[in-house]
N, CA and C atoms as an extended XYZ file, in Angstrom:
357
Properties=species:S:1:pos:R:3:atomname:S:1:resname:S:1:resid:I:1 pbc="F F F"
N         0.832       -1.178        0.000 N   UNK     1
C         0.000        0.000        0.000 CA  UNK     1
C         0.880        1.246        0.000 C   UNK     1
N         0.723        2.335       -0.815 N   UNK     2
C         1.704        3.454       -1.044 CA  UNK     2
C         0.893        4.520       -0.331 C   UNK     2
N         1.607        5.373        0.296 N   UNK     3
C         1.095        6.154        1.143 CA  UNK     3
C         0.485        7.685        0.906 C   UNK     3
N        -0.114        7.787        0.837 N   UNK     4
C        -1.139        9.302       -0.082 CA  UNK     4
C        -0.208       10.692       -0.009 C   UNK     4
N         0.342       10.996       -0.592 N   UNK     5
C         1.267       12.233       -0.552 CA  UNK     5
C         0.262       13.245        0.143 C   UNK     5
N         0.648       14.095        1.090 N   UNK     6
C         0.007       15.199        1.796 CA  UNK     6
C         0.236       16.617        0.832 C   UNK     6
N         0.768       16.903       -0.053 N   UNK     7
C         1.442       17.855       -0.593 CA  UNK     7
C         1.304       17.839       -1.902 C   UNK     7
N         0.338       18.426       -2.787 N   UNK     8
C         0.836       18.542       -4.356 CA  UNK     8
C         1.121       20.083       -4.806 C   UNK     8
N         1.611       20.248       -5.838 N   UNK     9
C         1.250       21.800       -6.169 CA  UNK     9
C         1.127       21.707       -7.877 C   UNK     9
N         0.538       22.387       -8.392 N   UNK    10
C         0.694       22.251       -9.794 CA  UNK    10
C         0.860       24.104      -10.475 C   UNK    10
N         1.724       24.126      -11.238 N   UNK    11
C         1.964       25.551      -12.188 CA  UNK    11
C         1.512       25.799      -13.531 C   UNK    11
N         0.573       26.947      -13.530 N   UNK    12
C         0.226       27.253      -14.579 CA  UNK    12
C         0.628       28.529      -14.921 C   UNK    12
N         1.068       28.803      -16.249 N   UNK    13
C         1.329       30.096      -16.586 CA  UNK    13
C         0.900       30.629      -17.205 C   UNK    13
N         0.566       32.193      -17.507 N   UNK    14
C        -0.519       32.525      -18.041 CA  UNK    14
C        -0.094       32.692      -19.898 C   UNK    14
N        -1.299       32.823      -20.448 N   UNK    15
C        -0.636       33.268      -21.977 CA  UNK    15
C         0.471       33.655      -22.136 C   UNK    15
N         0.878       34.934      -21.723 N   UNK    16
C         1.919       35.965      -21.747 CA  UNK    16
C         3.252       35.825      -20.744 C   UNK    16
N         3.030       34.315      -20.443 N   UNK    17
C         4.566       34.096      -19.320 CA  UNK    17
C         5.076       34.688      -18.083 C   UNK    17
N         3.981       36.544      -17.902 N   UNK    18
C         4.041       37.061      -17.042 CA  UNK    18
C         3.876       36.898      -15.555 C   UNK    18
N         2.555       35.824      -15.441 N   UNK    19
C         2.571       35.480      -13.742 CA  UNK    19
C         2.029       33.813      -13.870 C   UNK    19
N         2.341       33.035      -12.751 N   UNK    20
C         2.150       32.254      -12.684 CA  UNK    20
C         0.912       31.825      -11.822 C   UNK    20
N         0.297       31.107      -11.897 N   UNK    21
C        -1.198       30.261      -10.688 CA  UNK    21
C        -0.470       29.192      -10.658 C   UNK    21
N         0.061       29.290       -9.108 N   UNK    22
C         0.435       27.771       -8.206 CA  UNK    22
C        -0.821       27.441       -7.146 C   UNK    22
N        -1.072       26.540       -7.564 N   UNK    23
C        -2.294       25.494       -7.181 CA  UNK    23
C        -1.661       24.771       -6.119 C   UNK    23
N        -1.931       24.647       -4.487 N   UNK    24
C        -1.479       24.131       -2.936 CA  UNK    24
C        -2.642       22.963       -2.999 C   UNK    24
N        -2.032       21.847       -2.852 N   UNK    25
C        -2.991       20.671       -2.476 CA  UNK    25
C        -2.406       19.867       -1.115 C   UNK    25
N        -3.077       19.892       -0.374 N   UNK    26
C        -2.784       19.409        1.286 CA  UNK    26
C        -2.262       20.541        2.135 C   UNK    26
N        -1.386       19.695        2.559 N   UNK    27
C        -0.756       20.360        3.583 CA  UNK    27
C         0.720       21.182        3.409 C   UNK    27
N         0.802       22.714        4.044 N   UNK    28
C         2.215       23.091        3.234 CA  UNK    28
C         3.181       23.121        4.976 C   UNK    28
N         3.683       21.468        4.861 N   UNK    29
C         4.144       22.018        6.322 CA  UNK    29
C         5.394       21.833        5.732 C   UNK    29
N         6.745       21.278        6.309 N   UNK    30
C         8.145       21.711        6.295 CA  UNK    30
C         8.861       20.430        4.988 C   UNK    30
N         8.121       19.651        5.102 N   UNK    31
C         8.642       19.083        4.011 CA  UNK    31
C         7.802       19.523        2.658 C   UNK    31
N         6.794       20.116        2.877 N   UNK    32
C         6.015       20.624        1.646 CA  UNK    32
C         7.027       22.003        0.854 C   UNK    32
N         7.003       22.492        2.103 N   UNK    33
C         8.063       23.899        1.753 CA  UNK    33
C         9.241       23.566        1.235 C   UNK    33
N         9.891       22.453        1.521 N   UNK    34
C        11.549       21.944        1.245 CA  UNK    34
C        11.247       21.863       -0.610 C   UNK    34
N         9.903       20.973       -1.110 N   UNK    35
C         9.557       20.752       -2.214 CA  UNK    35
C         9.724       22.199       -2.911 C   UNK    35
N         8.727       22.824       -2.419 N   UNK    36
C         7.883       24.201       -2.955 CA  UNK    36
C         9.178       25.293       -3.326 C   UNK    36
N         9.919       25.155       -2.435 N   UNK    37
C        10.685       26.638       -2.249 CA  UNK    37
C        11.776       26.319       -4.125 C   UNK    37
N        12.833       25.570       -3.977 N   UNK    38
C        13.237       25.209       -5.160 CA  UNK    38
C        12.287       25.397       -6.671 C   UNK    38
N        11.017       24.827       -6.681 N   UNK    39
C        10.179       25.481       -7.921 CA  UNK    39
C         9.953       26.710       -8.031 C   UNK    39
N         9.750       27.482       -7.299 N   UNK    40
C         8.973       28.824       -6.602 CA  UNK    40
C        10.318       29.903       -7.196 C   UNK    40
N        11.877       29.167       -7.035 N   UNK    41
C        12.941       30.490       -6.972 CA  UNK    41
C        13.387       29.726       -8.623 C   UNK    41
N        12.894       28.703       -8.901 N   UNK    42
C        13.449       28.284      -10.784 CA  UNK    42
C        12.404       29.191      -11.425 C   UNK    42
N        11.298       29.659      -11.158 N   UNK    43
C        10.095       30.749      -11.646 CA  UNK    43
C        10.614       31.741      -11.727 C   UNK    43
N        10.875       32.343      -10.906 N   UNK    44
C        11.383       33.803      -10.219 CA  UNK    44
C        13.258       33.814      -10.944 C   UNK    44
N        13.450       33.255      -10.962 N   UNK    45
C        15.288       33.353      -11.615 CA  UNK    45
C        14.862       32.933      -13.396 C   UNK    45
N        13.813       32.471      -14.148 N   UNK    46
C        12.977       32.297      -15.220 CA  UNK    46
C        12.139       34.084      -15.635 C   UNK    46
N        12.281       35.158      -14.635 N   UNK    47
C        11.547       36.396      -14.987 CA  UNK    47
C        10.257       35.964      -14.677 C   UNK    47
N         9.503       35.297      -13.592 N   UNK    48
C         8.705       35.824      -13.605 CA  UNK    48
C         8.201       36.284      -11.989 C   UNK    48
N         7.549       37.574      -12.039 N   UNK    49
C         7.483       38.250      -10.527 CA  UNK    49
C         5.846       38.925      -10.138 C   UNK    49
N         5.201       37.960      -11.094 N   UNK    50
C         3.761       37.808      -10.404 CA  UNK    50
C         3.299       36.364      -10.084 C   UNK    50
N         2.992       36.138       -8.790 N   UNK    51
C         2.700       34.558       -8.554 CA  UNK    51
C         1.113       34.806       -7.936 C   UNK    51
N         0.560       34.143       -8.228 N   UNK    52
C        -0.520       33.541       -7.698 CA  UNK    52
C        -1.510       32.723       -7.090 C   UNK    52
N        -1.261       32.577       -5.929 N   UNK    53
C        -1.360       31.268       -5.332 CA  UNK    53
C        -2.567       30.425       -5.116 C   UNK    53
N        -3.406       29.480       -5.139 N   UNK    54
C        -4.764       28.949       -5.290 CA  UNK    54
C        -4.495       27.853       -4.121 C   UNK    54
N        -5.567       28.176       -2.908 N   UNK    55
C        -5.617       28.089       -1.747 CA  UNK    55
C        -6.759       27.227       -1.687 C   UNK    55
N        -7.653       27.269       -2.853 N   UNK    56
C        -9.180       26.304       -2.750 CA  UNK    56
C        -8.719       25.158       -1.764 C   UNK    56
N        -7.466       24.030       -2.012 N   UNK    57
C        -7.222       22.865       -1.329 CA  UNK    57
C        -5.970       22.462       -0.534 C   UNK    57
N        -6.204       23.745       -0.092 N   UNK    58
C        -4.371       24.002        1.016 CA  UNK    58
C        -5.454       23.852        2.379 C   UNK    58
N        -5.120       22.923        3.223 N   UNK    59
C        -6.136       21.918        4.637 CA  UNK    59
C        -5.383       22.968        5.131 C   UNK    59
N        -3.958       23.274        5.345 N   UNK    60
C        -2.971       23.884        6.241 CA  UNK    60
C        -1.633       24.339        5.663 C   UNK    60
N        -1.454       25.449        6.221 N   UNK    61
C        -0.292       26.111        6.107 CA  UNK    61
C         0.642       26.478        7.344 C   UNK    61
N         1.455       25.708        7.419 N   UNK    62
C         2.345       26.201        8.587 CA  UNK    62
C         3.614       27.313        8.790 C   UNK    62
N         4.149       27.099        9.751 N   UNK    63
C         4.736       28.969        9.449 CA  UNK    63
C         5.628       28.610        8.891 C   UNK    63
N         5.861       27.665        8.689 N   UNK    64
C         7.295       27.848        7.519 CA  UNK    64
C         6.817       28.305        6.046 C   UNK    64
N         5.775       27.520        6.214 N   UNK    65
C         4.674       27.617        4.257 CA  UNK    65
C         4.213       29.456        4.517 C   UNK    65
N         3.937       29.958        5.340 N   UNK    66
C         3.858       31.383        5.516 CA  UNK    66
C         4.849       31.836        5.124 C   UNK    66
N         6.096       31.638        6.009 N   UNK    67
C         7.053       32.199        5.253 CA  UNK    67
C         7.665       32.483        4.318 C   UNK    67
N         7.400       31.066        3.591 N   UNK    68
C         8.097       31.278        2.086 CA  UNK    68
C         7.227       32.460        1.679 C   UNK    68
N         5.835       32.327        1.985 N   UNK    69
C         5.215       33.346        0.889 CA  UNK    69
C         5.524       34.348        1.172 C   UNK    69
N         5.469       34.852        2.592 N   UNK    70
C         6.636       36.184        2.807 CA  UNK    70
C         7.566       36.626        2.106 C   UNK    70
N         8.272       35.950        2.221 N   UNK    71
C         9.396       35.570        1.393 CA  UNK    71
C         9.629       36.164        0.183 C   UNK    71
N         9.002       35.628       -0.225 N   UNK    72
C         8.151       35.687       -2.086 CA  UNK    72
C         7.598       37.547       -1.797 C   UNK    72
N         7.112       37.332       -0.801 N   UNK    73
C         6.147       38.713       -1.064 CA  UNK    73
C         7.542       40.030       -1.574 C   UNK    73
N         8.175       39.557       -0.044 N   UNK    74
C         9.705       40.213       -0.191 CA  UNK    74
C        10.303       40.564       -1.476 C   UNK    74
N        10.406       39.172       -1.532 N   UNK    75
C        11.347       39.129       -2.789 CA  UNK    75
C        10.896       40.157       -4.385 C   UNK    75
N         9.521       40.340       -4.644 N   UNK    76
C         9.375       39.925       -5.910 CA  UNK    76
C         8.869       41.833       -5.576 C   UNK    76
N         8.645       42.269       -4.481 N   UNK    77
C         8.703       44.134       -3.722 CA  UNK    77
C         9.372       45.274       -4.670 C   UNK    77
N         8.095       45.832       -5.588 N   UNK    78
C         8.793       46.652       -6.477 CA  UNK    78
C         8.761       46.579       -7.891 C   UNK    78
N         8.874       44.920       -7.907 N   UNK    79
C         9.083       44.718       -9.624 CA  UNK    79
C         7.681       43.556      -10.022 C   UNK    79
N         7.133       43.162       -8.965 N   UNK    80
C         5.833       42.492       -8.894 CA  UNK    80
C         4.938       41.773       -8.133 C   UNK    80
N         4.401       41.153       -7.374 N   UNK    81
C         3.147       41.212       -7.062 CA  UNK    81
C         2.621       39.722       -6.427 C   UNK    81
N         1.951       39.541       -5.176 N   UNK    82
C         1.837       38.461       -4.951 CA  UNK    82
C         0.132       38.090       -4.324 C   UNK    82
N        -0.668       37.332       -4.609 N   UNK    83
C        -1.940       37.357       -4.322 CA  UNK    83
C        -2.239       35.764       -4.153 C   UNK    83
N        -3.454       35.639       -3.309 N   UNK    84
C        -3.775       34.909       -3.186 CA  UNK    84
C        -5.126       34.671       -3.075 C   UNK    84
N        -5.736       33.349       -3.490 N   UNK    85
C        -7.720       33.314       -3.840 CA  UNK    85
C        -8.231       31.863       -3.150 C   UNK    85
N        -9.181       31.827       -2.924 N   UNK    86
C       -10.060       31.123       -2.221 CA  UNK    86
C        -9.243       30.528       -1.333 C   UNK    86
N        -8.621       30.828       -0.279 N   UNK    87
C        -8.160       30.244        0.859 CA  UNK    87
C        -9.477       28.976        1.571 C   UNK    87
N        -8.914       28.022        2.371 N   UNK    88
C       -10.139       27.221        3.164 CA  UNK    88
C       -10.142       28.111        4.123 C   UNK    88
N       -11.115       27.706        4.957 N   UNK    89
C       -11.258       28.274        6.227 CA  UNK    89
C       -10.593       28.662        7.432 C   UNK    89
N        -9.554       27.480        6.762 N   UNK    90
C        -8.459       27.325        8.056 CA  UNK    90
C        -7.317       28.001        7.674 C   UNK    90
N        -6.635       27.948        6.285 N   UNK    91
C        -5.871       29.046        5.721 CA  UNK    91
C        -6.089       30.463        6.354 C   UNK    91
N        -7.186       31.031        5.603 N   UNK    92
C        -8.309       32.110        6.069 CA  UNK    92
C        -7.516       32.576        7.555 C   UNK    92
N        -7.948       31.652        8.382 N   UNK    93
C        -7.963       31.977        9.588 CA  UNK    93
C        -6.460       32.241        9.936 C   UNK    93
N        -5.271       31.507        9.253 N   UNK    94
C        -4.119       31.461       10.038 CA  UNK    94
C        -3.378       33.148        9.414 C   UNK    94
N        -3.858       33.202        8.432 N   UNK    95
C        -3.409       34.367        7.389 CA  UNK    95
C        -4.066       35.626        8.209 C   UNK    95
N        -5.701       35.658        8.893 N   UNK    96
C        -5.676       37.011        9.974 CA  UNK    96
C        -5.568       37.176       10.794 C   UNK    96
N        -4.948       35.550       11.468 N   UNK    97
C        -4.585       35.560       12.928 CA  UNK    97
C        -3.718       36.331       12.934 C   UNK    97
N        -2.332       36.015       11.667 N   UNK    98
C        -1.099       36.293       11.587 CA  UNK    98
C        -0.713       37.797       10.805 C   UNK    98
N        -2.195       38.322       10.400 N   UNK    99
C        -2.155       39.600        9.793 CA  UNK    99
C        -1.350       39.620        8.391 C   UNK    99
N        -1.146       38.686        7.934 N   UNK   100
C        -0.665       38.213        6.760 CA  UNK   100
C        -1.390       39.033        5.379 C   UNK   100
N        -2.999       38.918        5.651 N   UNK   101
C        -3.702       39.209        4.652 CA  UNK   101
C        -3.662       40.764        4.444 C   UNK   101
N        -2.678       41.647        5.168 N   UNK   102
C        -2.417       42.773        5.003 CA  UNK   102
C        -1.389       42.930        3.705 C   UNK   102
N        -0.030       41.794        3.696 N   UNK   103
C         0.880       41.788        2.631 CA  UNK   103
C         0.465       40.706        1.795 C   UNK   103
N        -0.451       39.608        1.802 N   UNK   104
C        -0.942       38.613        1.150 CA  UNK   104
C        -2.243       38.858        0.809 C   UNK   104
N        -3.163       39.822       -0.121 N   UNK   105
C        -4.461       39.872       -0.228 CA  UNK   105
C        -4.728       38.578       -0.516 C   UNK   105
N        -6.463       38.437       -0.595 N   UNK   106
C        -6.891       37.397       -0.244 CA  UNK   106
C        -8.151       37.660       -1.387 C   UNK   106
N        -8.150       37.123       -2.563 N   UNK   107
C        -9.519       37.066       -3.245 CA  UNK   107
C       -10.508       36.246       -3.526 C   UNK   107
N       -11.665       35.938       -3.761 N   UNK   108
C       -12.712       35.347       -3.969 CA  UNK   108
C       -12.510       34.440       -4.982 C   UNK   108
N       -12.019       35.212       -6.058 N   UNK   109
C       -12.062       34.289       -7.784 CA  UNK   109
C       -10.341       34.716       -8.191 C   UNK   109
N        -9.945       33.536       -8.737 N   UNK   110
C        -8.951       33.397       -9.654 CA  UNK   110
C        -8.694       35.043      -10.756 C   UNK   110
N        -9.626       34.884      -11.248 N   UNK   111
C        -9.817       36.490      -12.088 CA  UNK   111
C        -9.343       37.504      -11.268 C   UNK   111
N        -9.967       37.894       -9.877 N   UNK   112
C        -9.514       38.871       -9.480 CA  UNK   112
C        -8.439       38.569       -8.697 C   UNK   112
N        -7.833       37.742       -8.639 N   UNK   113
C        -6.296       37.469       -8.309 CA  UNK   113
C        -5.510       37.615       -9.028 C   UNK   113
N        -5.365       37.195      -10.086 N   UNK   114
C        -4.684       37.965      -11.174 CA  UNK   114
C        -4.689       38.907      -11.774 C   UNK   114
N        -6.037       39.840      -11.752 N   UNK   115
C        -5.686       41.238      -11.689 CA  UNK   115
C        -5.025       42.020      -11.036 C   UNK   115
N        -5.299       41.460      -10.256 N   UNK   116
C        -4.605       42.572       -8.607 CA  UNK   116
C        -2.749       42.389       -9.172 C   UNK   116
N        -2.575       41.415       -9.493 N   UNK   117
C        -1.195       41.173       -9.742 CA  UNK   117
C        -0.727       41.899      -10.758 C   UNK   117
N        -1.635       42.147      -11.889 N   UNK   118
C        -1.501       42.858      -13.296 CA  UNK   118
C        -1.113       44.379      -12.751 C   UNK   118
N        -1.427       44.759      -11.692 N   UNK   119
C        -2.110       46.346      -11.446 CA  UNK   119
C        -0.495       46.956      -11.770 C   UNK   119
């Protein structure tokens, strides 16, 4: 019996190569991040400095998985843009416990997540 990976992510890029939609499936705890962080900086060293993150099926994010996006938020300060859409509930919650959703907006639909990034 093989054991159900807690962690997927999948990358899509848009027409124009400009920003990416990374899709969080499970859990983003410390071995999720060990995965994540390496794809996340081959994007970003590739030109691109709008990311978009899709939260619909992220159960949990732990502070390391916060951080990277910090991180990211940091990093990309100036030259582009970082957003995030349909968080779960529990995302949601760790992002205004942590006041996150002040440097991490938080949108409803995919569409307006990637606008916000366009701006």
């Amino acid at each position: 019996m093989s054991k159900k990976p807690t962690f997927a992510c999948q990358f899509e890029f848009t027409p124009d190569n400009r920003a990416v939609v990374i899709a969080l499936l499970g859990k983003l705890d410390p071995e999720a991040v060990e995965e994540l962080h390496p794809q996340v900086q081959e994007v970003y060293r590739a030109g691109v400095r709008r990311f978009v993150f899709d939260l619909t099926h992220l159960e949990y994010a732990g502070s390391l998985g916060l951080r990277l996006l910090v991180g990211l938020a940091n990093q990309v300060r100036g030259e582009g843009a970082i957003a995030v859409y349909r968080p779960t509930e529990a995302v949601l919650s760790m992002l205004t416990m942590t006041k996150l959703t002040q440097l991490l907006p938080v949108h409803l639909t995919r569409e307006e997540a990637l606008a916000a990034v366009h701006k």
